[in-house]
N, C-alpha and C positions, 0 to 999 in steps of 0.2 A: 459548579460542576454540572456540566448536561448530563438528564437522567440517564442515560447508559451505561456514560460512564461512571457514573454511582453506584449506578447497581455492578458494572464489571469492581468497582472498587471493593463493594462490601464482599465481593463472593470471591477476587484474592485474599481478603479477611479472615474467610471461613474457612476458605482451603489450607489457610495457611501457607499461600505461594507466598517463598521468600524472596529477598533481591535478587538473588543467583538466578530463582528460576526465572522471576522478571530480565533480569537482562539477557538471560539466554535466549527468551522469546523477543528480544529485541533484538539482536544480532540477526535471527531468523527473519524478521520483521526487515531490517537494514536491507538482507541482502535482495531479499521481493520485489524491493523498493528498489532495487539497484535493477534489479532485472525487468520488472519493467516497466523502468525508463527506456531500458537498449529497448526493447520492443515496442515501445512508443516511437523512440526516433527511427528504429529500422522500417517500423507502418510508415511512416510518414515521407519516408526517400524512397521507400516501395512507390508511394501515390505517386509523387514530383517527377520520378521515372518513367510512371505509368505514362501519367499527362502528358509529358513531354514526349513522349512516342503516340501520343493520340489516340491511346485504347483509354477506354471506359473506367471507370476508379470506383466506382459507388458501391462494390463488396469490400472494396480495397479500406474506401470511406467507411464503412459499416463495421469493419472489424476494429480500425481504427478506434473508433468511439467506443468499442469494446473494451480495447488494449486502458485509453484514457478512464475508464469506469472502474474497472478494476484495481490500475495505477492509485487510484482517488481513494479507494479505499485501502490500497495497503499503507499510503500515507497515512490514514486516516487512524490505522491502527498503530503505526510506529508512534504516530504520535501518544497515543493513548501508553503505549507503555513507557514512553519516556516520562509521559505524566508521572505513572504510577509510579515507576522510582524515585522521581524528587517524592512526592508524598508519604512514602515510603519510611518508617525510621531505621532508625540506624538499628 
């Protein structure tokens, strides 16, 4: 287990967060994850439109890598709580 998420592990532990409140925060987590993706793929037919009419893209590019940064990390977190629920006992 990467330190983080150990230490996220111990400190559900202490709080006492149950499955419930895990997967509630996972659902929340799902849907972030879901949105944005749309906002990655809408950045990204924004640039291909841009370019394609011959204006400039590199704020377009810029927010872009934003969108994908953020994206990376709400993965980053779904995943983290789908851990903790398999881990998780019954």
């Amino acid at each position: 287990m990467q330190p983080i998420r150990a230490a996220w592990h111990q400190v559900c532990l202490a709080v006492g967060m149950d499955k419930q409140t895990i997967a509630d925060h996972l659902a929340l987590a799902e849907r972030h994850v879901t949105e944005g993706q749309a906002h990655v793929a809408k950045q990204r037919g924004l640039i291909e439109s841009l370019r394609g009419r011959g204006h400039d893209t590199a704020q377009a590019e810029a927010l872009l890598v934003e969108f994908e940064s953020a994206l990376h990390l709400q993965i980053e977190e779904r995943d983290r709580l789908i851990e903790e629920l398999r881990e998780r006992p019954p």
